[in-house]
Backbone bond lengths (Angstrom), bond angles and torsions (degrees), N, CA, C in turn:
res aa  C-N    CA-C-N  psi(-1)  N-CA   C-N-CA  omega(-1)  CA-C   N-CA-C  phi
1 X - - - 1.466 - - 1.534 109.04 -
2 X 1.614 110.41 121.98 1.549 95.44 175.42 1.378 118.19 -85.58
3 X 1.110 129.48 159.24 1.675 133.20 143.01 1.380 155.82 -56.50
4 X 1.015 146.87 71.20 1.313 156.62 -107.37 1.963 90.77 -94.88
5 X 1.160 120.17 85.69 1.370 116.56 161.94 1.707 137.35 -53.00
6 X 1.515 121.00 112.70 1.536 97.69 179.73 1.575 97.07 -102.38
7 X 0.952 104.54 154.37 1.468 113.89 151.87 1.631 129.47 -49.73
8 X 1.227 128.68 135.20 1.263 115.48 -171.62 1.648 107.47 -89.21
9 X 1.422 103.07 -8.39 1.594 91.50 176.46 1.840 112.28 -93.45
10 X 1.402 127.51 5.19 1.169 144.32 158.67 1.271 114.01 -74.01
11 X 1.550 109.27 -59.40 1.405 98.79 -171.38 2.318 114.91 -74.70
12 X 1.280 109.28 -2.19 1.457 117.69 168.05 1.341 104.49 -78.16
13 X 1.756 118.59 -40.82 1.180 95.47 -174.45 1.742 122.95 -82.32
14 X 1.290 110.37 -10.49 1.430 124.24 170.74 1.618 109.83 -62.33
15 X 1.344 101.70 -61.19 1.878 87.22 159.21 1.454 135.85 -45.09
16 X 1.369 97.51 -59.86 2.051 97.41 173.91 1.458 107.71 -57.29
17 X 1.148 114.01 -10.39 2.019 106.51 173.88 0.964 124.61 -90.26
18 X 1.942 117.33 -33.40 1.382 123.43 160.25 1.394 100.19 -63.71
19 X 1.364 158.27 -42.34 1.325 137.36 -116.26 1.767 84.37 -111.84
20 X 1.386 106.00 -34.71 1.718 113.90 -164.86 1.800 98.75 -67.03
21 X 1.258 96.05 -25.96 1.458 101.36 -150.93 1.586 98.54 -85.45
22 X 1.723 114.00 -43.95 1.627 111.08 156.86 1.402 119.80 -41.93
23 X 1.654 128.85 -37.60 1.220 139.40 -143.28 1.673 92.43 -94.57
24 X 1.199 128.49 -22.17 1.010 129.82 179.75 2.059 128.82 -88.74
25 X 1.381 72.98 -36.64 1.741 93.12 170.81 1.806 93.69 -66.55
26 X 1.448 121.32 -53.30 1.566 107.96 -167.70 1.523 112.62 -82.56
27 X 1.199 103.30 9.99 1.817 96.91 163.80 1.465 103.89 -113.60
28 X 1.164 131.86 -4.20 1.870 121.35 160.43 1.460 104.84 -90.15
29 X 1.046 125.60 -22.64 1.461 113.80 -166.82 1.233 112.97 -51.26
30 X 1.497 132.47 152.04 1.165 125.16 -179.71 1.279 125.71 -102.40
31 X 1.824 129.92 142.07 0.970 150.15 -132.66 1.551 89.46 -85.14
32 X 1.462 113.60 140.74 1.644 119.90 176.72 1.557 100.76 -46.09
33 X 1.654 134.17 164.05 1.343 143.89 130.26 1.306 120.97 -50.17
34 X 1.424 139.47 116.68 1.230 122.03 121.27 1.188 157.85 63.34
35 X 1.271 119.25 -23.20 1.738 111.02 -156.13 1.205 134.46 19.03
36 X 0.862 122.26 127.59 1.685 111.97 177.16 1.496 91.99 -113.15
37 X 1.885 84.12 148.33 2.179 100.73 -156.11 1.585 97.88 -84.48
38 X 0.712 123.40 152.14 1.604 145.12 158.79 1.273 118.02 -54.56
39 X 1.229 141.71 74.06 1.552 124.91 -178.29 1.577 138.58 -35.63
40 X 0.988 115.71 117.60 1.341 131.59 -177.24 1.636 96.01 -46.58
41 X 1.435 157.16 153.16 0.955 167.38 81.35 1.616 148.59 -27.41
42 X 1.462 134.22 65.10 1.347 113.43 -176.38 1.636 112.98 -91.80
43 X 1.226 127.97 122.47 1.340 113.06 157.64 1.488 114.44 -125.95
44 X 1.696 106.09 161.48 1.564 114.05 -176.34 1.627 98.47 -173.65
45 X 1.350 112.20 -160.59 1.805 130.88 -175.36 1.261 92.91 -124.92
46 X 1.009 143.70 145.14 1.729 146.09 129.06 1.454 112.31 -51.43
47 X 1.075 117.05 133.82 1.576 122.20 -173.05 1.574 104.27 -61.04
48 X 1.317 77.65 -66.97 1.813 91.96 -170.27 1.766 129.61 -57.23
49 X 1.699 106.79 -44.99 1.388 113.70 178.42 1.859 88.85 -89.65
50 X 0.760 157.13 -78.43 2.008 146.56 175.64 1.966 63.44 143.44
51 X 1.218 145.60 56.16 1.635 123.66 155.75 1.294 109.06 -93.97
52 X 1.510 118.68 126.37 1.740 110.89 -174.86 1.782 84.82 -107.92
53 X 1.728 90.52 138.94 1.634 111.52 -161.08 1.891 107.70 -130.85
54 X 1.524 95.12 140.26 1.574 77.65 -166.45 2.106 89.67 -125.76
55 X 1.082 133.12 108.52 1.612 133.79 -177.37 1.301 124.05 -90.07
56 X 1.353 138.60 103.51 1.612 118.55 -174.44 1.529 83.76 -110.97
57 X 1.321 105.84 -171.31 1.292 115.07 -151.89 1.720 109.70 176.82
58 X 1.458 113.53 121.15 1.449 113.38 179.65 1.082 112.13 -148.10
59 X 1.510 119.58 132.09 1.477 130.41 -156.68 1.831 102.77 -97.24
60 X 1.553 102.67 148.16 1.409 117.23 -142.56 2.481 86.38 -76.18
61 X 1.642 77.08 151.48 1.896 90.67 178.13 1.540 97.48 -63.76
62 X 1.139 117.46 -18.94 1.563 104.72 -171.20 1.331 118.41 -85.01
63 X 1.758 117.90 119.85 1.549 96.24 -172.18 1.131 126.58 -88.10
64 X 1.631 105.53 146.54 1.657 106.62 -164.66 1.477 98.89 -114.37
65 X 1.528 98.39 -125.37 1.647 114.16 -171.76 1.922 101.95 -85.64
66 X 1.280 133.99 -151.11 1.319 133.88 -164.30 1.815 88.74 -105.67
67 X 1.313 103.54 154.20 1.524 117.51 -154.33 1.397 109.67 -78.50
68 X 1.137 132.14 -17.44 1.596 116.00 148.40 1.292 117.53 -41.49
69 X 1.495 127.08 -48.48 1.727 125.79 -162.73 1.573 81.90 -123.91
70 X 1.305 148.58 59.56 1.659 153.93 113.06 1.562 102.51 -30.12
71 X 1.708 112.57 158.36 1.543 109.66 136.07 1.310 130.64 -66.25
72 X 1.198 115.92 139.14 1.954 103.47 -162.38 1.506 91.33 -136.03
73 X 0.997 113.96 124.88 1.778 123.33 132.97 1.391 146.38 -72.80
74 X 1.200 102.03 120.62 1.778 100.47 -171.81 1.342 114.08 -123.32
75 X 1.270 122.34 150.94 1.488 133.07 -155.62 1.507 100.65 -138.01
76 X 1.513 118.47 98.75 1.846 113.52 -153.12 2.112 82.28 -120.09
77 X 1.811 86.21 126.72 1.565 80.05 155.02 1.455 100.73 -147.14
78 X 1.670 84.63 161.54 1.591 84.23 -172.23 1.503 108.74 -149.56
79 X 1.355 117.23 170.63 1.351 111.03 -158.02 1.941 82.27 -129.06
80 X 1.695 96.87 126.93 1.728 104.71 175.31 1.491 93.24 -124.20
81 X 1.141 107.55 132.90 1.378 121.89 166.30 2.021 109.27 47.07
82 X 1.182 120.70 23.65 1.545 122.12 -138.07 1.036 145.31 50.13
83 X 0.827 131.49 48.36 1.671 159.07 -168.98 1.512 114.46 -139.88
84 X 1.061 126.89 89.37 1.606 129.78 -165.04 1.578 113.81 -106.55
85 X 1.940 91.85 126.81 1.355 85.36 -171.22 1.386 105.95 -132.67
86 X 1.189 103.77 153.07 1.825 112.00 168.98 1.432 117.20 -79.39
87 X 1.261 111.45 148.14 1.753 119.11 147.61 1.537 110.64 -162.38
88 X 1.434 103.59 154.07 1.416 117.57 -152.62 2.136 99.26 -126.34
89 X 1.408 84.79 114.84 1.552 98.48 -166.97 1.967 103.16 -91.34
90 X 0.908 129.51 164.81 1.296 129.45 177.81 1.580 113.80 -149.03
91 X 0.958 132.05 128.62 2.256 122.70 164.24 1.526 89.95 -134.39
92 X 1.486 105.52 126.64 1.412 112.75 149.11 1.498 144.26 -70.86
93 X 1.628 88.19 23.93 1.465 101.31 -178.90 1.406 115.52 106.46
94 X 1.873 117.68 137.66 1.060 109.01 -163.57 1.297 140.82 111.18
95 X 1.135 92.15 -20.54 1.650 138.45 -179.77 1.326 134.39 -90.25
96 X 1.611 126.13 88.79 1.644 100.33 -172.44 1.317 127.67 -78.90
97 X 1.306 120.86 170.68 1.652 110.01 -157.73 1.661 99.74 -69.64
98 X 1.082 96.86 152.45 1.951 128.15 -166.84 1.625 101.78 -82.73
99 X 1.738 128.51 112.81 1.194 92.93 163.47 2.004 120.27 -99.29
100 X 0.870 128.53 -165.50 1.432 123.75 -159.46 1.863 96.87 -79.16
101 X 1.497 98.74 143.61 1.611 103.35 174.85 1.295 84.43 -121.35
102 X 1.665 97.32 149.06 1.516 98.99 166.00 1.319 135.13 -86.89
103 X 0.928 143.28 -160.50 1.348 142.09 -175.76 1.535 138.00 -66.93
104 X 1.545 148.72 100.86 1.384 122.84 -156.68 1.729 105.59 -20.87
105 X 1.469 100.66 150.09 1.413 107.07 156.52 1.410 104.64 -146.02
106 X 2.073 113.42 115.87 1.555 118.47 -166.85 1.272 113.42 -72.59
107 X 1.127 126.83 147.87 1.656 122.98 172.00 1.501 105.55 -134.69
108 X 1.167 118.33 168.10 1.759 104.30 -176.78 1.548 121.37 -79.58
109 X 1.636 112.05 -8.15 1.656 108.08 156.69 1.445 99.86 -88.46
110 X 0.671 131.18 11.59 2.061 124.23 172.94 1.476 108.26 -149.27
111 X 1.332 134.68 71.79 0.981 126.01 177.73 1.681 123.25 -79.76
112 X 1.475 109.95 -15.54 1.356 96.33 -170.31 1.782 96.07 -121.91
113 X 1.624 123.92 159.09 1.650 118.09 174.46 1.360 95.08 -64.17
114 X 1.536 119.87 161.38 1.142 137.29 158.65 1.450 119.05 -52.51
115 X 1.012 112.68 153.27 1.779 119.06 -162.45 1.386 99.94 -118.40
116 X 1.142 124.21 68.60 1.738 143.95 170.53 1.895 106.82 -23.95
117 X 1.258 117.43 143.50 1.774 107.18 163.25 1.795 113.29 -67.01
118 X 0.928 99.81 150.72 2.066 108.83 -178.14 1.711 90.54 -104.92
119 X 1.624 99.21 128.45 1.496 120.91 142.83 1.223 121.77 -108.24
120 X 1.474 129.75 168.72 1.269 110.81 -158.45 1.860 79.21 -129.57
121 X 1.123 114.00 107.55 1.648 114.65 171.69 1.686 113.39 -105.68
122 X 1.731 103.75 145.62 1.668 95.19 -172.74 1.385 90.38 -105.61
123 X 1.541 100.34 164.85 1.036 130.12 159.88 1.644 147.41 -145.17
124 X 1.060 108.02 152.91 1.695 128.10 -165.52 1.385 131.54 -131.20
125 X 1.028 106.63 121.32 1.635 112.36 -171.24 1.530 104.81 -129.74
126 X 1.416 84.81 142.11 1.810 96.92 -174.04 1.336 100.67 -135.02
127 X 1.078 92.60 170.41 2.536 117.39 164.35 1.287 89.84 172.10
128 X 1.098 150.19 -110.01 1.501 154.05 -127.92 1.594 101.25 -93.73
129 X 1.473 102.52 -36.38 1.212 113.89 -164.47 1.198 105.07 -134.32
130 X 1.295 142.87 173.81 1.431 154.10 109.53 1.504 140.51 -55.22
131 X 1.358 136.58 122.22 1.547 123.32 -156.48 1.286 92.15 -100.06
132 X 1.543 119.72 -168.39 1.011 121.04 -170.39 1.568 105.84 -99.67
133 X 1.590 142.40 168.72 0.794 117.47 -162.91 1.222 106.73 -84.54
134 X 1.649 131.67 179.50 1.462 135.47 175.47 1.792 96.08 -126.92
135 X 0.925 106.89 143.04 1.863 121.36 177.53 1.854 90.48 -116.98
136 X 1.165 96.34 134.57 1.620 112.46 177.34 1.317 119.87 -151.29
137 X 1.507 108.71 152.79 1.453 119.36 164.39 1.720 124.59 -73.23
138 X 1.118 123.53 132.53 1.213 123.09 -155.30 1.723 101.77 -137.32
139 X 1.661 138.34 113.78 1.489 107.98 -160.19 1.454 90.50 -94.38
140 X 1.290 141.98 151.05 1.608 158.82 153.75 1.655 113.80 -61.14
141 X 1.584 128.45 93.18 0.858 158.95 -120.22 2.015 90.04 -106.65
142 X 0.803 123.33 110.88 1.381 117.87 153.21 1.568 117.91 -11.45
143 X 1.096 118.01 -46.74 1.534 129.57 -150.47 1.475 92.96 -97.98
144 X 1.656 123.39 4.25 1.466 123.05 -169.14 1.547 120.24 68.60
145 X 1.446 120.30 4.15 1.373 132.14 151.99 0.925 110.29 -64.15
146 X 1.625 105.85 150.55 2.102 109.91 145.70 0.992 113.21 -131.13
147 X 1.317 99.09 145.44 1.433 117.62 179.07 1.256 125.77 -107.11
148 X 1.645 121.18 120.84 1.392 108.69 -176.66 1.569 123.65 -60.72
149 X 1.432 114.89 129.64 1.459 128.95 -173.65 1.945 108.14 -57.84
150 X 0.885 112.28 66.39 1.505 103.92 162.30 1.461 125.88 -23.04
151 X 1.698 122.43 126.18 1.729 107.28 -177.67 1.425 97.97 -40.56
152 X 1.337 108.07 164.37 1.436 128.31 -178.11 1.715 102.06 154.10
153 X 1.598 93.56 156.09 1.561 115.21 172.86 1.634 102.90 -41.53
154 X 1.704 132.11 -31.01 1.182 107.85 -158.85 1.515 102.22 -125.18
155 X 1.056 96.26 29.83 1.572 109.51 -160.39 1.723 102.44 -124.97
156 X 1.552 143.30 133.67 0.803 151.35 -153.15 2.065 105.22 -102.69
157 X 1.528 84.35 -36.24 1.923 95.09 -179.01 1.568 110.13 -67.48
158 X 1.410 95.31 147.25 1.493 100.77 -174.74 1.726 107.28 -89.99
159 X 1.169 109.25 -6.30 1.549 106.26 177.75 1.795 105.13 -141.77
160 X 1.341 86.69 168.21 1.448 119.49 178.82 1.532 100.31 -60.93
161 X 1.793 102.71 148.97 1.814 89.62 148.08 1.402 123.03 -68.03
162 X 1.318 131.51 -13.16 1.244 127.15 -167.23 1.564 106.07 -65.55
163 X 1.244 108.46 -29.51 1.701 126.62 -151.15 1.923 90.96 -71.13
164 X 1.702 116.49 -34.66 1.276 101.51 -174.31 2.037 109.22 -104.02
165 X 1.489 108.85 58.55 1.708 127.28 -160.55 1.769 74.62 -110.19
166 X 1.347 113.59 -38.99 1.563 104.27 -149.46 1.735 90.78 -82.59
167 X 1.615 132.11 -33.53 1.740 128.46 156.06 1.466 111.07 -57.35
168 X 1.652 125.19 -42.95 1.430 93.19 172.17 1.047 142.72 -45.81
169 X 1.729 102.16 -51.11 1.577 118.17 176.97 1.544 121.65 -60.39
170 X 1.186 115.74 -16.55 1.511 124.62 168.64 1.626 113.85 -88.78
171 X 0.827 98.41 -34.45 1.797 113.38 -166.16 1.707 108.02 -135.22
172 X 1.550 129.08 74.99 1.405 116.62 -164.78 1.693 109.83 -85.89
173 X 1.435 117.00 14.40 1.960 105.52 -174.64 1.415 96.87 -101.12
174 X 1.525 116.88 119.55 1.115 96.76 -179.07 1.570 113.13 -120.74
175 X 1.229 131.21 130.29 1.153 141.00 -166.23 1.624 121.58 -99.55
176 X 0.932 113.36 120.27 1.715 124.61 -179.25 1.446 140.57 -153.03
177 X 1.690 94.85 126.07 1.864 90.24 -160.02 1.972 91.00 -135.59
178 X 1.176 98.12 163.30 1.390 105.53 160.59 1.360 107.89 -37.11
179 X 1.622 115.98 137.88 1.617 128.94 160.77 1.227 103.94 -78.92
180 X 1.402 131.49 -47.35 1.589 147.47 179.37 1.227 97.24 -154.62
181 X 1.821 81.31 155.76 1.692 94.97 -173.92 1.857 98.39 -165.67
182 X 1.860 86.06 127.18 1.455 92.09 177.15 1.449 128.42 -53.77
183 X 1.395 105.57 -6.82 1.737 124.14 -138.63 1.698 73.14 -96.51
184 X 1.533 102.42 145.68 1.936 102.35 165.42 1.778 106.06 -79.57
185 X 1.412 119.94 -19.46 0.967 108.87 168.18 2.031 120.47 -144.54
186 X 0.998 122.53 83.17 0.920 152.36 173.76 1.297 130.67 -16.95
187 X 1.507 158.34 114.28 1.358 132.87 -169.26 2.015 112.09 -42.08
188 X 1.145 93.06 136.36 2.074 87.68 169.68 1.469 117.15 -58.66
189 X 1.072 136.00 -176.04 1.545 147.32 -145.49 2.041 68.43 -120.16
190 X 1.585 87.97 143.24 1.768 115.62 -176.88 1.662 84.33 -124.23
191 X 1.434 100.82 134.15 1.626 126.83 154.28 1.640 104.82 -110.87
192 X 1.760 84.59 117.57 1.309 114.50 175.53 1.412 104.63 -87.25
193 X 2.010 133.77 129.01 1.516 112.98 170.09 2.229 84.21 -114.73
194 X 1.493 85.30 115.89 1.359 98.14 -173.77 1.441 117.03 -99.26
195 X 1.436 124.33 -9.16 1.727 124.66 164.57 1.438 119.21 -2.79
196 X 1.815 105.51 -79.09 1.400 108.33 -167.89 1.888 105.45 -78.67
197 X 0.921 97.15 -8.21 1.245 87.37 174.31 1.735 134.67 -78.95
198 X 1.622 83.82 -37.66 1.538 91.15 161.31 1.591 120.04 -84.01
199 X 1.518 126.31 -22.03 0.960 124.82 148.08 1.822 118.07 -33.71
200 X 1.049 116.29 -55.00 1.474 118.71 -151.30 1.428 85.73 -86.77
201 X 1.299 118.98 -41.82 2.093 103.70 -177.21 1.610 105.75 -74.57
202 X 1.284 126.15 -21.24 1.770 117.37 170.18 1.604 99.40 -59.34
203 X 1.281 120.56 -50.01 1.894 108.41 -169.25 1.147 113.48 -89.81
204 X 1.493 128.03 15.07 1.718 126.48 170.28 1.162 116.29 -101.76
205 X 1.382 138.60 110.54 1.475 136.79 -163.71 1.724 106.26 -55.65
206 X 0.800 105.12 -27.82 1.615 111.57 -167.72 1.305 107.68 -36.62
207 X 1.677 98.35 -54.63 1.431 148.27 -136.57 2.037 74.07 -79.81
208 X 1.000 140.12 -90.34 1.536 163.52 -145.53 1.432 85.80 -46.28
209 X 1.495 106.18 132.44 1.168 112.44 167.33 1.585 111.99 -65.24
């Protein structure tokens, strides 16, 4: 019976080729996802205006300060008299959580809502794709929130927040930073992962136009 001799400098290099060749597979592999957060939930009635209000809310992927004062997104709908409406609250952090105010109510020493300052914040939403960006009016909230400006007489945007429900559901990460900013340095751009969130406002009637 003969013996089949290898070389010992063959069989070293057969190792460094398996080992390179593992070493290569674990630097393409791809990096876990994310989680996507669970929305926080408040619902109730306002005593006073009878508005039944439903709030979810999901704090931004980017980590900030401890999750009371996070960047947070909120997704507020509410039902007035039957007539159900959206608005979409934002803080880049810093901020403790907001609870629901109700609706202007005019009286003849206050006849008109308050006329909030306008920032103009962009935005971007992705999943499969990326959209193009959107530049918007946003009003600056007493409470250091903003709130997106719904069309209206005092409002510069030509649409509702509701109008961009139909890009969430296609595209749920939603990304948003100052367009300009007087500030030399500005809050950073917050990634919103909005899935369950828009999930949970498609099955709440509130939520349905």
């Amino acid at each position: 019976m003969k013996l089949l001799l290898v070389h010992p400098v063959i069989v070293l290099a057969a190792v460094v080729f398996v080992g390179c060749t593992a070493c290569s597979w674990a630097q393409v592999a791809p990096a876990a996802p994310s989680p996507v957060p669970v929305p926080s939930r408040v619902e109730g009635t306002d005593a006073d205006s009878g508005t039944h209000y439903v709030r979810l809310s999901v704090l931004s992927s980017v980590p900030t300060v401890p999750a009371d004062l996070a960047a947070r997104f909120t997704l507020e709908c509410r039902d007035v008299k039957g007539k159900h409406d959206m608005l979409w609250f934002l803080s880049f952090g810093g901020v403790p959580t907001q609870n629901f105010v109700p609706p202007f109510k005019p009286s003849q020493a206050d006849p008109f809502p308050p006329n909030y300052q306008k920032v103009k914040l962009k935005m971007d939403f992705e999943g499969y794709m990326r959209s193009k960006p959107f530049t918007r009016s946003w009003e600056e909230l007493p409470s250091g929130e903003f709130r997106y400006c719904n069309a209206g007489l005092q409002c510069p945007n030509m649409e509702t927040a509701r109008f961009y429900m139909s890009y969430l559901n296609a595209l749920p990460t939603l990304r948003i930073a100052y367009a300009k900013s007087l500030d030399s340095s500005p809050p950073p751009e917050q990634v919103f992962q909005l899935r369950n969130l828009v999930d949970e406002a498609n099955k709440t009637p509130v939520c349905v136009p």
